[in-house]
C-alpha positions as CSV (number, residue, x, y, z in Angstrom):
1,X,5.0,-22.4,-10.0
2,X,3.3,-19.3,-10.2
3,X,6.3,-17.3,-8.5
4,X,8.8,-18.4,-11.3
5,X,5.8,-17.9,-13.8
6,X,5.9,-14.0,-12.3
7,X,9.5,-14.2,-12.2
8,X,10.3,-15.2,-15.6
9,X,7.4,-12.3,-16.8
10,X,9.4,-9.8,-15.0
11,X,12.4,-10.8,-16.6
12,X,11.1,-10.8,-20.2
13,X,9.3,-7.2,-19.4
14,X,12.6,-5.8,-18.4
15,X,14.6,-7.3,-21.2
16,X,11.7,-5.1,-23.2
17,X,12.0,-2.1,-21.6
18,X,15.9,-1.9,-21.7
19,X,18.2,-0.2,-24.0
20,X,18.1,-3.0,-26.7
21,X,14.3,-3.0,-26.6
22,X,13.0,-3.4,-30.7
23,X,8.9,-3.0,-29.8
24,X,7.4,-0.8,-28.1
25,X,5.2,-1.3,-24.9
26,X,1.3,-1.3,-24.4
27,X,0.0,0.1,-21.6
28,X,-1.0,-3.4,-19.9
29,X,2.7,-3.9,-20.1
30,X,3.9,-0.9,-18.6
31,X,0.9,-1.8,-15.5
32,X,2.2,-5.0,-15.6
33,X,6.0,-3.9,-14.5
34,X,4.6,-1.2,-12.3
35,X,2.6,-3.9,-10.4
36,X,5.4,-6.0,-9.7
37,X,8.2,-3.1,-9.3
38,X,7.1,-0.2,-7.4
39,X,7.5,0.4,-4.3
40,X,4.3,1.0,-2.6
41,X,2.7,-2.1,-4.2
42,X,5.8,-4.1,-2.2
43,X,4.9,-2.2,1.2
44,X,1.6,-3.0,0.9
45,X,2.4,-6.5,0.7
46,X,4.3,-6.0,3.8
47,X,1.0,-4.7,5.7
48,X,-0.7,-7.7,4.7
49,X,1.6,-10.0,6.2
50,X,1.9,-7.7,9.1
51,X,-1.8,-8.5,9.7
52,X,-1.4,-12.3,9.3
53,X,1.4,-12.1,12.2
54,X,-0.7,-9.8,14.4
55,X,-3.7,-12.4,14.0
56,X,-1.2,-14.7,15.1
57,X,-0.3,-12.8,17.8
58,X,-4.1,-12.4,19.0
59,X,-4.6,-16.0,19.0
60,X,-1.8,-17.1,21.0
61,X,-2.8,-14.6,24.0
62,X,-5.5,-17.0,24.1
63,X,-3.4,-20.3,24.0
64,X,-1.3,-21.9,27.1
65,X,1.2,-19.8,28.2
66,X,4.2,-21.8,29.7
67,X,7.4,-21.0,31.1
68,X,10.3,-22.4,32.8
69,X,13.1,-20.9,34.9
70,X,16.6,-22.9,36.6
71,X,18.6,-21.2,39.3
72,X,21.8,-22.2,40.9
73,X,22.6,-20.4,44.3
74,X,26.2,-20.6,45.7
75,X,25.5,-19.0,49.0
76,X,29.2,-17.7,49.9
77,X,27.5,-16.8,53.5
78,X,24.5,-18.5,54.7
79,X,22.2,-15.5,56.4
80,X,21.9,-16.0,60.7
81,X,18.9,-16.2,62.5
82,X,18.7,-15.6,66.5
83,X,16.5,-17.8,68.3
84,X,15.5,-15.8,71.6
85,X,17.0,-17.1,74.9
86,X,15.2,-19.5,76.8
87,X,14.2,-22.0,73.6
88,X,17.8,-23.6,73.6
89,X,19.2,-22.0,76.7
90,X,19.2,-19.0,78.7
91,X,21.3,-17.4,76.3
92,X,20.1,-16.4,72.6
93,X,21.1,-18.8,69.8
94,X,22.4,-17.7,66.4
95,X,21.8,-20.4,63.7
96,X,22.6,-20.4,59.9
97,X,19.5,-21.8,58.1
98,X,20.3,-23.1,55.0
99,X,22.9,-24.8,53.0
100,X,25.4,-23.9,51.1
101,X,24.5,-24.7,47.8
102,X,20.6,-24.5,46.2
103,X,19.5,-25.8,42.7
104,X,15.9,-24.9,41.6
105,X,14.0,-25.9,38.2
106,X,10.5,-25.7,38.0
107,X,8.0,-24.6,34.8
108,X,5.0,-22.8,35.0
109,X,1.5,-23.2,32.5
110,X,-1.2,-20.7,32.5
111,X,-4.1,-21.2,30.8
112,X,-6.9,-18.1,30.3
113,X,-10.5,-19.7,30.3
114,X,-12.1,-16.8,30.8
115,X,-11.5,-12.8,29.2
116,X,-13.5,-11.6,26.8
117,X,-11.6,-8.5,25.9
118,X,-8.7,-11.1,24.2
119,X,-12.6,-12.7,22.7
120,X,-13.0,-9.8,20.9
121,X,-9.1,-9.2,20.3
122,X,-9.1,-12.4,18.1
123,X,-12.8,-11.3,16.6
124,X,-11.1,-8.1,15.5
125,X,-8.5,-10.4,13.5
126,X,-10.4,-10.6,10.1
127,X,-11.6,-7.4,9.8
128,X,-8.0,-6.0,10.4
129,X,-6.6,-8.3,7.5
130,X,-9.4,-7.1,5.2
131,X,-8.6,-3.8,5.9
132,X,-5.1,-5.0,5.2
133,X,-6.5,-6.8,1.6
134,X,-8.3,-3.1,1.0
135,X,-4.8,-1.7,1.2
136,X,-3.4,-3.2,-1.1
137,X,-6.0,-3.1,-3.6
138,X,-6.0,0.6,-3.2
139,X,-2.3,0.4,-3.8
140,X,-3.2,-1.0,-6.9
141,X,-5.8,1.2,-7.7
142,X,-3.7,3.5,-7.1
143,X,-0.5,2.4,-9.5
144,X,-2.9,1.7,-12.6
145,X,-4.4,5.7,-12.0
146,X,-0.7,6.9,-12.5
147,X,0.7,4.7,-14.7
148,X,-2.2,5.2,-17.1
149,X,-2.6,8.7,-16.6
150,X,0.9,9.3,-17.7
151,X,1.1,6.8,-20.6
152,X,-1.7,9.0,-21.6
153,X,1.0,12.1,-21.1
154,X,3.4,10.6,-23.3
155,X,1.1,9.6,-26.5
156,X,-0.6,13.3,-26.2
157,X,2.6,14.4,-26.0
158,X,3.6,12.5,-29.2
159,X,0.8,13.8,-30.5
160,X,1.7,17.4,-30.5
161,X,5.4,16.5,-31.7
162,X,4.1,15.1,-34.8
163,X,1.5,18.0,-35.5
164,X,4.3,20.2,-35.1
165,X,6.7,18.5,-37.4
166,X,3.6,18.9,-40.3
167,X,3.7,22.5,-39.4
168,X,7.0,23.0,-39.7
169,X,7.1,21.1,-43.0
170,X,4.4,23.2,-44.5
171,X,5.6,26.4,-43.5
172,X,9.2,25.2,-45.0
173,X,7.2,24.7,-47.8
174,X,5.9,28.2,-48.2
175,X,9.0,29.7,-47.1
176,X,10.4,28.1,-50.0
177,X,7.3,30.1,-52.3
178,X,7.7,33.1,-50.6
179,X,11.5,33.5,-50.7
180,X,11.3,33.1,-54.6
181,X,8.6,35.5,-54.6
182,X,10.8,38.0,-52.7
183,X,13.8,37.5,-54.9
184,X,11.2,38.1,-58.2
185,X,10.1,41.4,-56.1
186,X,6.6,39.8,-56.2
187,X,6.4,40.4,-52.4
188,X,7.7,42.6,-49.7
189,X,10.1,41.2,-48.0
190,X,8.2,41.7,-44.6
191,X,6.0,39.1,-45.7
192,X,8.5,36.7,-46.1
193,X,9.7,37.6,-42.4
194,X,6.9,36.7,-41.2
195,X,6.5,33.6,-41.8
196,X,10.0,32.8,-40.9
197,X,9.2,34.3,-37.6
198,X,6.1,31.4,-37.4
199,X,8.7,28.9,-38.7
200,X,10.8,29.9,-35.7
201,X,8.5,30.4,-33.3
202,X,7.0,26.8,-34.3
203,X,10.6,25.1,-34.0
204,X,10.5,26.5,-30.3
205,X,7.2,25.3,-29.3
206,X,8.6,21.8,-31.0
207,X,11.8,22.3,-28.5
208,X,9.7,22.6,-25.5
209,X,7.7,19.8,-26.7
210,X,9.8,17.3,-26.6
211,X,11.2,18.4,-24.1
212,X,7.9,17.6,-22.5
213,X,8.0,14.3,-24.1
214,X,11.3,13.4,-21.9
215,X,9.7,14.5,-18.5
216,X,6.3,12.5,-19.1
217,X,8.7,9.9,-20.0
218,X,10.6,10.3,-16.9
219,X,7.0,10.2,-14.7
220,X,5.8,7.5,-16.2
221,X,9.7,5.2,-15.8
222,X,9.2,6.4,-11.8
223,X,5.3,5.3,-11.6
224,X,6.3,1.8,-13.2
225,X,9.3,1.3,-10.8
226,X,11.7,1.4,-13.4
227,X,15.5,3.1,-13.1
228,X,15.6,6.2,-14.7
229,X,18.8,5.4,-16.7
230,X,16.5,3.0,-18.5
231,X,15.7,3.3,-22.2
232,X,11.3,2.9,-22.8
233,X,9.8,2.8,-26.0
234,X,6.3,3.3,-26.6
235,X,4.1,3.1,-29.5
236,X,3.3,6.4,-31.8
237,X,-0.2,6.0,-31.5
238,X,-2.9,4.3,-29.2
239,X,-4.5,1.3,-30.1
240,X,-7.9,1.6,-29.8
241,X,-8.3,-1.6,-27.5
242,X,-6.2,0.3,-24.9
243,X,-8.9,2.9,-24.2
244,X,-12.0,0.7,-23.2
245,X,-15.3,2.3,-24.7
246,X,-17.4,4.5,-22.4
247,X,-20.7,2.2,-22.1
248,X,-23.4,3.1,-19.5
249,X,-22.4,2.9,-15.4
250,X,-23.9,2.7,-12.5
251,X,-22.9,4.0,-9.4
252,X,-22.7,1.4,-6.0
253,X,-20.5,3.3,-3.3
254,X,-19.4,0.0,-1.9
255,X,-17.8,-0.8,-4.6
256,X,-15.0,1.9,-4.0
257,X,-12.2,0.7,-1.9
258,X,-11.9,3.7,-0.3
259,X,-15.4,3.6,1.3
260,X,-14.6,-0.5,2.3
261,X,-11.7,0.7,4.1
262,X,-13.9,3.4,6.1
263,X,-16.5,0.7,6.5
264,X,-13.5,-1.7,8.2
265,X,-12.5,0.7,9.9
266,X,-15.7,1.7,11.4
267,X,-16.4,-1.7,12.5
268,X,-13.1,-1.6,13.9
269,X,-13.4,0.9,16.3
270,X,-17.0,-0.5,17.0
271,X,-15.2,-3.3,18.5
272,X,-12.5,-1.8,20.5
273,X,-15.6,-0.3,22.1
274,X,-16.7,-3.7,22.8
275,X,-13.1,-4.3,24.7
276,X,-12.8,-1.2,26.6
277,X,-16.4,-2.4,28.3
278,X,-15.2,-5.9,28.8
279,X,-12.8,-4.4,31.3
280,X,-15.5,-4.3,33.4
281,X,-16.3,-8.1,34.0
282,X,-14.6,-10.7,35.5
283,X,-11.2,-12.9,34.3
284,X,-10.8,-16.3,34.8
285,X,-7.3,-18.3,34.5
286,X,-6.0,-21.7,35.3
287,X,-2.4,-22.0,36.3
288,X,-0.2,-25.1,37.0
289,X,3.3,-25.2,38.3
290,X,5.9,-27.9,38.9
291,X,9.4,-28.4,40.1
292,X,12.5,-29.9,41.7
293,X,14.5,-28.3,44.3
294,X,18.2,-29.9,45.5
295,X,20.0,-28.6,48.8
296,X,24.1,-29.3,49.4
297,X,27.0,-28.3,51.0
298,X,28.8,-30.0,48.2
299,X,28.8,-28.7,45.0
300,X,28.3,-32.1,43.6
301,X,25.6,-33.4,45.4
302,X,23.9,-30.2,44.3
303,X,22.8,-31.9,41.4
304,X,21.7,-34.8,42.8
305,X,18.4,-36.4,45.5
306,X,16.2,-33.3,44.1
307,X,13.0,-33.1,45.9
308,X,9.6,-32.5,43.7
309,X,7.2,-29.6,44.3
310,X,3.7,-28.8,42.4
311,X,0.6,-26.6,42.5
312,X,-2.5,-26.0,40.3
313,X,-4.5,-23.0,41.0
314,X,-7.4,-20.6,39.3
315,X,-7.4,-17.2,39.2
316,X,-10.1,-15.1,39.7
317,X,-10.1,-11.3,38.7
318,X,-13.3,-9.0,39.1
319,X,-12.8,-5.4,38.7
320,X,-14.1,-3.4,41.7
321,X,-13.4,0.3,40.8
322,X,-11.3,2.6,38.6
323,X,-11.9,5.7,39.6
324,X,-14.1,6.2,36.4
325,X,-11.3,5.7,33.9
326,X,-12.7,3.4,32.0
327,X,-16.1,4.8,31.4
328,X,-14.1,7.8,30.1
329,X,-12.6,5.4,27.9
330,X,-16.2,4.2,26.7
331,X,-17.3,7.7,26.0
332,X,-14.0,8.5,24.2
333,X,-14.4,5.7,21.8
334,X,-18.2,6.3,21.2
335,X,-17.0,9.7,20.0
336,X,-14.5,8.0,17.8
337,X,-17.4,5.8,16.3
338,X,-19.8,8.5,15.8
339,X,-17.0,10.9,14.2
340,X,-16.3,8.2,11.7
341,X,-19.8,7.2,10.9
342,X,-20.4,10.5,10.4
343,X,-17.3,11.1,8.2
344,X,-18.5,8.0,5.8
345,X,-21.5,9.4,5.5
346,X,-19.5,12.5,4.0
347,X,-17.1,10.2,2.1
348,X,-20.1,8.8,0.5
349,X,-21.7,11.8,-0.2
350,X,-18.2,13.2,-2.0
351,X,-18.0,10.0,-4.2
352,X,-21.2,10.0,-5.6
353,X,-20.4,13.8,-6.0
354,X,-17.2,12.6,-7.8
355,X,-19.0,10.1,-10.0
356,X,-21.7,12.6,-11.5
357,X,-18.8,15.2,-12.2
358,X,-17.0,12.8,-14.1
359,X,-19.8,11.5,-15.5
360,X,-20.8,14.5,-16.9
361,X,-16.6,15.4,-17.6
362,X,-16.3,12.4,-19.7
363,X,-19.6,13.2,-22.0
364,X,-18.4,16.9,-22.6
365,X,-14.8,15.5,-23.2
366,X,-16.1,13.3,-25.9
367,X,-18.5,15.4,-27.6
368,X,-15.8,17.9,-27.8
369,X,-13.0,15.6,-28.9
370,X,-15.2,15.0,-31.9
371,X,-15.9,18.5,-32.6
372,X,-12.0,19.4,-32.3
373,X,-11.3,16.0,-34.5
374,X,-14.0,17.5,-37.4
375,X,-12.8,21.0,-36.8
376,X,-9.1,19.7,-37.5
377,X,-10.1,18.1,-40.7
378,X,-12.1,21.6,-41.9
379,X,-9.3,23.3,-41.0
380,X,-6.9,21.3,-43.1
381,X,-9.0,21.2,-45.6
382,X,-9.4,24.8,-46.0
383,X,-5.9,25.4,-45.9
384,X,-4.9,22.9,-48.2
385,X,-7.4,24.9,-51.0
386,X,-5.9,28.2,-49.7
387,X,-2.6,27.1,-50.5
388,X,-3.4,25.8,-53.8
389,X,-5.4,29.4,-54.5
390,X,-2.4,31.0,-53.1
391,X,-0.4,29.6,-55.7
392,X,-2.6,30.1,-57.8
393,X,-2.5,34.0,-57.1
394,X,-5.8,33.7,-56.5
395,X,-5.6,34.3,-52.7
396,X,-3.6,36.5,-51.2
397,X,-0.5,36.2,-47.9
398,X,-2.8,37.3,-45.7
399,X,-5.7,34.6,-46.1
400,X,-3.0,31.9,-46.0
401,X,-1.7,33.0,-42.9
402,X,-5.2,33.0,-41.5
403,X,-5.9,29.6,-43.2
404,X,-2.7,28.2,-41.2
405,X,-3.1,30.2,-37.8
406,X,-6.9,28.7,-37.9
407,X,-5.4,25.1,-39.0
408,X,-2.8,25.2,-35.9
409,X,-5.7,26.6,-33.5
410,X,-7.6,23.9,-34.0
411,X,-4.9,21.2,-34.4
412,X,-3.8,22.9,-30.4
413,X,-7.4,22.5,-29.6
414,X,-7.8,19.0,-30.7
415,X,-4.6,17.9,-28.6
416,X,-6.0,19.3,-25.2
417,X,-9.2,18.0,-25.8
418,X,-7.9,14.8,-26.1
419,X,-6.0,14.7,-23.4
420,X,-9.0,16.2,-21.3
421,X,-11.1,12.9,-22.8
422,X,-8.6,10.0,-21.7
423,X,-8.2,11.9,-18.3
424,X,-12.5,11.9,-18.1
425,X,-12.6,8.4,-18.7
426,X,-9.5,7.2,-16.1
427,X,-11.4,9.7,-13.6
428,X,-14.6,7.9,-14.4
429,X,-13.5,4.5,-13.7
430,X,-11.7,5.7,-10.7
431,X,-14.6,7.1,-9.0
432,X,-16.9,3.9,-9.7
433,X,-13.9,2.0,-8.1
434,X,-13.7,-0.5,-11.7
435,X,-10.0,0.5,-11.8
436,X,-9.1,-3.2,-11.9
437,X,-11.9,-4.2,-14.3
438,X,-9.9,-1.4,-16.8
439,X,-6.7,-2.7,-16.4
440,X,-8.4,-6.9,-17.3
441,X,-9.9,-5.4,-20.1
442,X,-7.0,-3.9,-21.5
């Protein structure tokens, strides 16, 4: 049920996404289609059933083994024995032994009672599908990091397209002042140059905008999993419920996925030390064996009057000497478990590092995303009366150019700061590993 409840999501998703799509899609949505559509998420999947079949696999090294084999033997010429003379006569005797066909079908069964290295081969089962679990949540981690790092592209992006569209209608507007002025001969006609020269220069930077528009566009279509012939619409402006509120966090290092997978791994390794000393004690096996065995010179009767054959056994192994291989072995793999003990302890070190940077990232961003946001509205504000006083005659070209070049400078500002503040608070939640907990609260 849950399969064709996925299946049936997908399909609605990518009816929304397609050409014909008439709303646009929130960013859950696009995480939504990304987690169920790209790639990585499907080969981590893979890894995690890998690890159920390898568990598998453990266990039945542990569990009876049995075989069987059949043989038919047409021997075309029986081998010749000599019996030395004076057994059967004075002379040596040469006799076939033998007949000439042989039919043999037996099954063997051994059982291992005793090895503790396949022991710890079956212990080493959970952690390795943990480790496999781990995967795939970083996978996921990892998918909601891009996915919202680029939906964040796209609406900064639109952003700066529709800043520069109200630019370019205002400067119209005073191109239209100025070019009547310059017909009356109330201005030079250099004045009236250059501001067609900011018109201009302002229709390229809008060029190259949305031409940044289509390649964040294109990033984001390749981080959901979706073809790049496919038409996405998204929505003009953020909702506020799609950027969950900065409240206070506490840092826990196992928390992070990344750190759980060096902790698996760790204990990992710890037990493959474990197996490499079992080599040095004793295995202990049962075996059992059974089978029929048919002798003819007819090939008929090879099939027929079998005679039964059986045998149980144990099997003792004790290992003697190696010529020091294996405590090489042990020394190797203590090496191995002190270097990555001794790497987490550097992993742990760079996340908490990681988690006070952005900690600190994400409080500048947002005090200066306010600032920019106030300075925007001064800005505009000012203008607005300098055009007026302009018109006026009040003011002169100069102190509207400076009124506009300070209204676009902070209207720049205000776009790159608040880009820099939904990039602060995706690092944030990445390096407290609550990249999950975003995505539910979206």
């Amino acid at each position: 049920m849950k399969r064709v409840f996925v299946l049936l999501s997908s399909l609605f998703l990518l009816g929304t996404v397609s050409g014909k799509a008439q709303s646009s899609l929130s960013l859950k949505q696009c995480i939504d289609y990304g987690l169920e559509h790209y790639g990585t998420v499907r080969l981590a999947d893979y890894q995690k059933q890998t690890a159920d079949q390898q568990a598998r696999q453990a266990l039945g090294l542990y569990l009876p083994q049995v075989s069987g084999t059949g043989n038919f033997t047409d021997n075309i010429k029986l081998q010749t024995s000599v019996i030395p003379a004076g057994i059967f006569g004075p002379e040596p005797t040469r006799i076939a032994f033998g007949q000439k066909y042989q039919t043999n079908v037996s099954a063997t069964a051994t059982q291992v009672i005793y090895d503790k290295a396949l022991l710890l081969g079956i212990k080493a089962n959970k952690p390795n599908q943990q480790l496999a679990e781990l995967n795939s949540r970083q996978t996921k981690e990892d998918v909601i990091y891009n996915i919202t790092s680029n939906y964040y592209q796209v609406f900064v992006a639109k952003q700066q397209i529709g800043l520069l569209r109200d630019n370019l209608e205002r400067t119209q507007q005073v191109l239209d002042v100025l070019k009547l002025q310059r017909d009356n001969g109330v201005i030079q006609p250099v004045d009236y140059t250059n501001t067609e020269v900011t018109y201009n220069n302002t229709r390229s930077q809008l060029s190259v905008a949305e031409n940044d528009l289509n390649l964040a566009l294109n990033r984001l279509k390749y981080q959901m999993g979706l073809a790049q012939d496919q038409q996405i619409m998204l929505p003009d402006s953020l909702p506020q419920d799609q950027v969950p509120a900065a409240g206070n966090m506490q840092f826990d290092v196992n928390n992070l996925a990344g750190y759980q997978q060096g902790e698996t791994n760790i204990a990992l390794q710890r037990l493959q030390l474990e197996r490499i000393r079992a080599g040095y004690q004793p295995t202990l096996s049962a075996s059992a064996s059974y089978g029929t065995l048919a002798f003819a010179n007819d090939f008929g009767a090879a099939f027929r009057n079998f005679n039964g054959f059986g045998s149980v056994g144990l099997s003792l192994r004790v290992p003697i000497f190696d010529g020091l291989q294996r405590d090489a072995q042990i020394n190797q793999q203590k090496l191995t478990v002190m270097t990555q003990e001794e790497q987490q302890r550097l992993n742990a070190s760079a996340y908490q590092l990681q988690f006070n940077n952005s900690q600190s990232q994400l409080q500048r961003a947002q005090t200066t995303v306010q600032n920019d946001q106030r300075t925007v509205q001064q800005a505009q504000e000012v203008y607005n009366i300098t055009t007026l006083q302009y018109k006026q005659g009040v003011k002169a070209l100069s102190d509207l150019i400076n009124a506009d070049n300070s209204y676009r400078q902070a209207q720049s500002n205000y776009i790159n700061s608040l880009i820099d503040f939904y990039q602060a608070r995706l690092d944030l939640e990445q390096s407290q590993g609550t990249l999950l907990s975003f995505y539910n609260q979206l």
